[in-house]
TORVEXDO-843333 format. One line per field, with one value per residue (C-alpha): residue number from 0; x, y, z. Coordinates in Angstrom, 1 decimal. Each point is the difference from the previous one (the first is absolute). Layout:
num	[NUM|...]
X	[X|...]
Y	[Y|...]
Z	[Z|...]
This chain:
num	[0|1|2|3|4|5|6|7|8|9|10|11|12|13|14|15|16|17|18|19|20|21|22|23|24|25|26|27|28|29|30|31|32|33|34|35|36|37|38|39|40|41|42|43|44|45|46|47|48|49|50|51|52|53|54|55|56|57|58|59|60|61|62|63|64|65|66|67|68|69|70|71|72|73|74|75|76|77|78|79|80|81|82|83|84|85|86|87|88|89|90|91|92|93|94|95|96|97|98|99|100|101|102|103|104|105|106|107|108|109|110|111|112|113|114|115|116|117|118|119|120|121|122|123|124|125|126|127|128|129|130|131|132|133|134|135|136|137|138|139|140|141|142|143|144|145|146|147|148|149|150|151|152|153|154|155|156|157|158|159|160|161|162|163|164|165|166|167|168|169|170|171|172|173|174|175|176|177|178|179|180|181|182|183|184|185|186|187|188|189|190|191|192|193|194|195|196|197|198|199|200|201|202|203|204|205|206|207|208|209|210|211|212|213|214|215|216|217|218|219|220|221|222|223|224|225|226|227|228|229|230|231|232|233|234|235|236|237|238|239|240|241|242|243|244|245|246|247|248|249|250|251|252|253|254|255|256|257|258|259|260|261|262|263|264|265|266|267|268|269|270|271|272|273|274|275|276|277|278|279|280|281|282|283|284|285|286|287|288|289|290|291|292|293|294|295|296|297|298|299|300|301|302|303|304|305|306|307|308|309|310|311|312|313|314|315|316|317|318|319|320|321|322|323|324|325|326|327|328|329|330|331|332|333|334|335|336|337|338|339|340|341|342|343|344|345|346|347|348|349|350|351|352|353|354|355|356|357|358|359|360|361|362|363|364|365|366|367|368|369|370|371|372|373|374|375|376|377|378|379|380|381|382|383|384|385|386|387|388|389|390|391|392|393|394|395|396|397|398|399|400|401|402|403|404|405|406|407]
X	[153.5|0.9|0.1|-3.2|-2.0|1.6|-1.4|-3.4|0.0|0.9|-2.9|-2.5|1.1|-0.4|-3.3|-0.9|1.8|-2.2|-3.2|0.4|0.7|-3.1|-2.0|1.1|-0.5|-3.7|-1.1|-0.3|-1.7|-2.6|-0.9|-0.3|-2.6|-1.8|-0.5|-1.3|-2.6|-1.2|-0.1|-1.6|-3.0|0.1|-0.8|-2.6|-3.2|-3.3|-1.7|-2.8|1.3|2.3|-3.1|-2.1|2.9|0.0|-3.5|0.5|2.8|-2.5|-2.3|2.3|0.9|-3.5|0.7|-3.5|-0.5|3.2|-0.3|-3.6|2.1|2.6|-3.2|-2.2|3.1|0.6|-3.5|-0.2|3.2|-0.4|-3.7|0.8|3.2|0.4|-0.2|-3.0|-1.7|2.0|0.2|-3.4|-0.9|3.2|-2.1|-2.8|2.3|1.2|-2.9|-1.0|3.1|-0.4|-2.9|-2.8|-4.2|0.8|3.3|-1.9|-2.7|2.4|1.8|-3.9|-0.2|4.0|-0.7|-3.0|0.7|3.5|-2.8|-1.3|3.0|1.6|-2.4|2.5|2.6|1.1|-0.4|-3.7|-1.0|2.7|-1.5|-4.0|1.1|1.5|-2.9|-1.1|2.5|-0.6|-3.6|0.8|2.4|-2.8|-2.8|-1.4|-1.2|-3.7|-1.6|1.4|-0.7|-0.3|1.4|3.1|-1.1|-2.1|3.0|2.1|-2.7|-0.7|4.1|-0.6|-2.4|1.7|2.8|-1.1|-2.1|2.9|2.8|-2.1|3.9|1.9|2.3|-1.3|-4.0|0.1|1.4|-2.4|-2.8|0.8|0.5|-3.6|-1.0|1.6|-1.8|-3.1|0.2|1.0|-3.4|-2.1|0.8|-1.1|-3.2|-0.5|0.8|-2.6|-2.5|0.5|-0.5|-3.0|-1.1|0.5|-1.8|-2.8|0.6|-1.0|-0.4|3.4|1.3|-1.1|1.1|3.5|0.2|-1.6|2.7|2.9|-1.6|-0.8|3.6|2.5|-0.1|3.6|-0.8|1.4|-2.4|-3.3|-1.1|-0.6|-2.0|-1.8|-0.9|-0.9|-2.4|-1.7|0.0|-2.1|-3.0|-0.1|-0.4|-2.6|-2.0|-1.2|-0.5|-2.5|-0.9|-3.1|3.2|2.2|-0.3|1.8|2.4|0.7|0.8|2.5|1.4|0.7|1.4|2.7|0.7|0.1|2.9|2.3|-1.1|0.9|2.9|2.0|0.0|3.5|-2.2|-0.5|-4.0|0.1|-1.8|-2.7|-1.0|-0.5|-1.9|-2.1|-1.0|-1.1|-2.4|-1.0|-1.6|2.9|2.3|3.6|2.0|2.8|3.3|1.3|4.2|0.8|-2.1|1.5|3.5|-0.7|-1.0|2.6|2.5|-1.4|1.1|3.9|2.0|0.2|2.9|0.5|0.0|1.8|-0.8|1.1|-2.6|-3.0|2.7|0.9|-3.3|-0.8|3.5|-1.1|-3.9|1.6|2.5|3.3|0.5|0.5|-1.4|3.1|0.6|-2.0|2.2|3.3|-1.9|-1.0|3.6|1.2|-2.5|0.0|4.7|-1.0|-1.8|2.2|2.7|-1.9|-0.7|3.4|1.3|-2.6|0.8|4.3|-0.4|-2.4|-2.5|-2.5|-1.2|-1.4|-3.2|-0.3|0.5|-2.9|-2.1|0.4|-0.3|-3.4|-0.7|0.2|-2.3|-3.3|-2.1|0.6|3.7|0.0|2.1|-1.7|0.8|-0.5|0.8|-2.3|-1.1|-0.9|-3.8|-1.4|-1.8|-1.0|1.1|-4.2|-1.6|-1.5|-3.0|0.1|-2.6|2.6|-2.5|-0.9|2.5|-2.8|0.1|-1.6|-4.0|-1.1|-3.5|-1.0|0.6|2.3|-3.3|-1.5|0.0|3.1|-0.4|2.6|2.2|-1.3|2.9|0.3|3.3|1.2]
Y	[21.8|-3.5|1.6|1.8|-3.2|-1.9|2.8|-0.3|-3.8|0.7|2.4|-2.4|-3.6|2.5|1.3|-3.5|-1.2|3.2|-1.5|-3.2|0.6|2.7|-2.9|-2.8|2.6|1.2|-4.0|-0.4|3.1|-0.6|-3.6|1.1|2.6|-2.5|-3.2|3.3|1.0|-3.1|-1.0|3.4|-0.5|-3.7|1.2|3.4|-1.8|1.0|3.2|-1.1|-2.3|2.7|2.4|-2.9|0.0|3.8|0.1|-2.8|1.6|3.2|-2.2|-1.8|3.6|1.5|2.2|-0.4|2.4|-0.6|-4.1|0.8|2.1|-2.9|-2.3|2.1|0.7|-3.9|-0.4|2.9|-0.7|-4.2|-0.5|-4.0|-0.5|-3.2|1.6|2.2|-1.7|0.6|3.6|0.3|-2.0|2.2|2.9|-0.8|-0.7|3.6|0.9|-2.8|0.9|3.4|-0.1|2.4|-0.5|1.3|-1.3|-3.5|0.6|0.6|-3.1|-2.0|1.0|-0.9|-3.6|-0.6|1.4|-2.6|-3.0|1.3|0.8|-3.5|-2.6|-2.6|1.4|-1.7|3.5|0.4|-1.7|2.1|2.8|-0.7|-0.9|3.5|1.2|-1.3|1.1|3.8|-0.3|-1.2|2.7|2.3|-1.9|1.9|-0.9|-1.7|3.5|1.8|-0.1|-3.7|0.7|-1.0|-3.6|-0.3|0.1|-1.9|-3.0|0.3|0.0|-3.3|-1.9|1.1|-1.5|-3.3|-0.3|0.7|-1.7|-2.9|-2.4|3.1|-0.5|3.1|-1.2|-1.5|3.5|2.0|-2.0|1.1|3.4|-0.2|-0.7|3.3|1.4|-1.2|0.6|4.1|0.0|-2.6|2.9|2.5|-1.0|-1.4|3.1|2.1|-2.7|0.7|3.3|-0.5|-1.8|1.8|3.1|-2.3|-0.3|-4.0|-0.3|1.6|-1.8|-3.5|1.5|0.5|-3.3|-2.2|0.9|-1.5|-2.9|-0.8|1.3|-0.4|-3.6|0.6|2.5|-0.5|2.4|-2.0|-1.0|3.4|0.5|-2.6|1.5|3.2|-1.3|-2.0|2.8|2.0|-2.4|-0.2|3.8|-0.4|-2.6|2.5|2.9|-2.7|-2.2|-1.6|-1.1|-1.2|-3.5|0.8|1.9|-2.2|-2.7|2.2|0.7|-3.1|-1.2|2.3|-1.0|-3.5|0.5|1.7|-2.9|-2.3|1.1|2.6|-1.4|2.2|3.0|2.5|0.1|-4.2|0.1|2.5|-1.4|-3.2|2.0|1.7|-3.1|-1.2|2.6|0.5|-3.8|-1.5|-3.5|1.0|-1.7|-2.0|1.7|-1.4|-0.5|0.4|2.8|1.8|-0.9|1.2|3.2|0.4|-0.1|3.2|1.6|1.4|0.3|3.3|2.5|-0.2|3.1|3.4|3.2|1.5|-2.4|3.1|2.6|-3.0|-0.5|3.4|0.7|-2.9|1.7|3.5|-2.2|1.8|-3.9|-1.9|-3.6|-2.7|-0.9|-2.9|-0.6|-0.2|-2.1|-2.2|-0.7|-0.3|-2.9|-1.7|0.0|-1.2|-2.8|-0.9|-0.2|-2.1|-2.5|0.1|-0.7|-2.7|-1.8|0.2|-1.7|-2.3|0.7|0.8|0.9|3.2|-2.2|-1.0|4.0|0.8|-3.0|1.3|3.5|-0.9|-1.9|3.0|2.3|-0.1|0.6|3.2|0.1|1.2|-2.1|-1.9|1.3|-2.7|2.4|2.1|3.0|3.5|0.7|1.8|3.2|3.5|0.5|0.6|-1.8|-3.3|0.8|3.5|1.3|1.9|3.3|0.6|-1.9|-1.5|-4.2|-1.9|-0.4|-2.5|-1.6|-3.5|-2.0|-3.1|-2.2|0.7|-3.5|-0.1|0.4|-1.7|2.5|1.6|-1.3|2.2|1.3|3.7]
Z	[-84.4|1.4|3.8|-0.7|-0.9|3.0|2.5|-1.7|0.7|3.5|0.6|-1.5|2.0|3.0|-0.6|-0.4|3.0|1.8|-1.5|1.1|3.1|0.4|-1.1|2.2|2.9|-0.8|-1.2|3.9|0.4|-2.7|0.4|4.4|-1.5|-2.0|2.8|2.4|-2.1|-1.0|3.9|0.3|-2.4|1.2|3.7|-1.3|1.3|-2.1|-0.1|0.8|3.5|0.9|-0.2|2.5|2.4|0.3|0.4|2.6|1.9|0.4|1.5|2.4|1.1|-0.1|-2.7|-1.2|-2.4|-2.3|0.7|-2.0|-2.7|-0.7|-0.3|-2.0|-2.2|-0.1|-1.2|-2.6|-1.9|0.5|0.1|-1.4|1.9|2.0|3.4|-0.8|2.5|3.0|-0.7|0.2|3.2|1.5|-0.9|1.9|3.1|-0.3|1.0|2.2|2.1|-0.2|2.0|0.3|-1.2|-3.1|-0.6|0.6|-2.4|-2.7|1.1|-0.2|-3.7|-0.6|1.3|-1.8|-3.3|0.5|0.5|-3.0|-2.2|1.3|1.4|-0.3|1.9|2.8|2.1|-1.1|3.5|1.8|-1.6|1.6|2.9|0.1|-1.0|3.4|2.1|-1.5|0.6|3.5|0.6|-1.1|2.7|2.7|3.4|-0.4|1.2|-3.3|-3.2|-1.2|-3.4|0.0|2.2|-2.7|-2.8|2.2|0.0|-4.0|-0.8|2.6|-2.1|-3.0|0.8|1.1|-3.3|-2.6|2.2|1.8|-0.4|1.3|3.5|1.2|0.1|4.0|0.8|-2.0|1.9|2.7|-0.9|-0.9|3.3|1.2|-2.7|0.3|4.4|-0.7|-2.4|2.1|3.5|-2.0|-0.5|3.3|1.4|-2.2|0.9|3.9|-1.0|-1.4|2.7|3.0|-2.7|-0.1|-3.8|0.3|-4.0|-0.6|3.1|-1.8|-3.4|1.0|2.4|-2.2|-2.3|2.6|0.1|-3.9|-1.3|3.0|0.9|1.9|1.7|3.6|2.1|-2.0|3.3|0.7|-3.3|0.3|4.2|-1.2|-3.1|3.0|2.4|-3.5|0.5|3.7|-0.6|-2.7|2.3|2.2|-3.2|-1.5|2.6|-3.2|-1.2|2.6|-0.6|-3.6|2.0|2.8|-2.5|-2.1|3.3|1.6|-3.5|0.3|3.6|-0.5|-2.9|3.1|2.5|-2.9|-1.3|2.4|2.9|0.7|-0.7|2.8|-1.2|0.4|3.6|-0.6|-3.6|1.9|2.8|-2.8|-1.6|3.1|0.8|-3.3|0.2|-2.3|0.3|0.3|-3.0|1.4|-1.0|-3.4|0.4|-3.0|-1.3|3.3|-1.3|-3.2|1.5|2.9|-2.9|-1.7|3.4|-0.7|3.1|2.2|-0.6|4.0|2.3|-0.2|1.3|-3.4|-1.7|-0.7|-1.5|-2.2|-0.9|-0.1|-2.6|-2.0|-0.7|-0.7|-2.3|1.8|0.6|-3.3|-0.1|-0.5|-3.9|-1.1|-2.9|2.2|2.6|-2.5|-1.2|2.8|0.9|-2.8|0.5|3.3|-0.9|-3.4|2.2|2.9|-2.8|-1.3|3.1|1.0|-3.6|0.9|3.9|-1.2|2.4|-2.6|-3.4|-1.5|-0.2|2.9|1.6|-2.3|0.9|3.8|-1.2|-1.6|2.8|2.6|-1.9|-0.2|-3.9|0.1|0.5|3.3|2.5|3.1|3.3|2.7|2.9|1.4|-1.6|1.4|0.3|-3.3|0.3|0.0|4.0|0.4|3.0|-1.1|2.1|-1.2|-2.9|-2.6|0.0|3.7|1.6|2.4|0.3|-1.9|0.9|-2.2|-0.1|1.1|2.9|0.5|0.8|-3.5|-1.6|-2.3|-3.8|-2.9|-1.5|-3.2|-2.2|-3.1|-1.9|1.6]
């Protein structure tokens, strides 16, 4: 009995030695588990962040259509998260970067409905000015459809309304200009048309037009030519009324004699107003500054120059990204000003003081070197329907007459 209960003690001190030791082994084990899991769920990032930075690594890689899943998703299941926002200005630049009319349409309504969603976001300007660069992309040459140049020049003055404090306004000024030009040469070019038809009140219609809506447009010396070439032709259709005529007509001459005296019509609007029994107005400097400045500088010469042109009217060619351009400008000049501020040779006011300085009202910087001749590539002499010189009535020994001074 005695040896039996000794055994039994025996037994029991080692099952407890065997416990003991089974739990100072798995103690190690367990609390390992535990500091993993919490540094697991401590590093699991948010559904709805790890759902933006799918979507955003589909659109790093072009993945389009699955970069607008993850966002749409994002915005479905999170409609109030904290990065709501984001996802849906990276939907719009799915499609932006995807590319394409439609493609850019959708993108249109994406950016607008994010101005409207969130007009206090910092992006909202981002998002018109892409609005521009789409509409851009979209532009054809000025003898196509004008559509497009038409949006372009809205999303333009929509832009400089809401965001009048924005960094991006002296760049969308003069993307305005480019905007205003491609529109401008269209109608100039239907007004030629019209002219060498002998449509003269479409002609006027059309060039009248230029003149009243396009103050920058660098080829208004030739508007301005051809509206005086219309009423030398109308002097000899109505000769009761030629002295109405001959008035209207030297106007028009004496605002190229005045004011572009780089223009290749300069000479023979002089010579006009001379036979037509007018004063020639001494040339005004500064108004031909002004307009000397509208004129951008050539692209130079290449023989591969009309397929270029010829690509970019098809629209094989794509037009370079406003919006990237834009950035990149306004890096360039952060970074000018930073460095400027560091070596002490200036301030960020004093760059935009000279900045202001070298453009004109309109934004549009000064050139002080010389400019190439505006134009259509037409004779001056020449009249735009048969291509005959100019045989205008009135002799040099007329006694001269003040100009008629009236607004065009």
């Amino acid at each position: 009995m005695f040896y039996g209960s000794r055994k039994f003690l025996k037994m029991e001190q080692a099952i407890r030695y065997i416990g003991v030791i089974t739990l100072l082994c798995l103690m190690p084990i367990y609390f390992g588990c535990v500091q993993k899991s919490a540094q697991l769920q401590k590093g699991i990032a948010p559904p709805d962040r790890t759902l933006f930075e799918t979507g955003d690594n589909y659109l790093q890689k072009g993945q389009y259509i699955r970069a607008r899943l993850a966002f749409q998703t994002l915005l479905n299941t999170y409609p109030d998260s904290d990065i709501a926002s984001e996802a849906y200005f990276a939907m719009g630049d799915t499609f932006y970067e995807e590319g394409g009319t439609e493609n850019l349409l959708q993108a249109e309504n994406q950016y607008k409905d994010f101005i409207i969603y969130f007009p206090g976001d910092p992006r909202a300007a981002d998002a018109q000015l892409k609005i521009i660069s789409l509409n851009q992309k979209m532009m054809r040459s000025p003898d196509r459809d004008p559509q497009y140049a038409r949006n372009t020049l809205l999303a333009i003055e929509t832009f400089l309304r809401r965001y009048p404090n924005s960094d991006y306004v002296p760049i969308v000024q003069q993307y305005k200009i480019l905007a205003e030009d491609n529109l401008a040469r269209g109608d100039l070019d239907v007004g030629e048309f019209y002219l060498r038809r002998g449509n003269l009140p479409g002609a006027m219609q059309r060039l009248q037009y230029v003149v009243d809506n396009y103050k920058n447009f660098e080829d208004m010396d030739t508007v301005m030519y051809r509206i005086a070439q219309l009423y030398d032709r109308l002097l000899s259709y109505d000769p009761e009324a030629a002295a109405v005529f001959s008035r209207d007509s030297a106007f028009w001459y004496s605002q190229i004699a005045e004011g572009y005296p780089f223009s290749q019509y300069f000479e023979t609007a002089k010579r006009r107003l001379v036979e037509l029994g007018y004063d020639v107005p001494e040339v005004n400097e500064a108004l031909a500054a002004a307009n000397q400045s509208n004129i951008r500088p050539s692209e130079g010469f290449s023989p591969l120059r009309p397929f270029i042109d010829f690509g970019k009217a098809l629209g094989f060619i794509a037009p370079p990204d406003l919006y990237d351009s834009a950035q990149k400008t306004l890096e360039e000049e952060k970074a000018q000003a930073a460095a400027a501020a560091k070596s002490g040779t200036g301030t960020g006011d004093d760059i935009q003081i000279e900045t202001e300085i070298r453009q004109s009202a309109s934004g549009a910087p000064i050139d002080e070197t010389n400019a190439p001749t505006s134009g259509s590539g037409v004779s001056p002499d020449s009249d735009p329907v048969s291509g005959d010189e100019t045989n205008p009535s009135g002799g040099a020994g007329q006694q001269r007459k003040p100009i008629y001074q009236r607004k065009p």
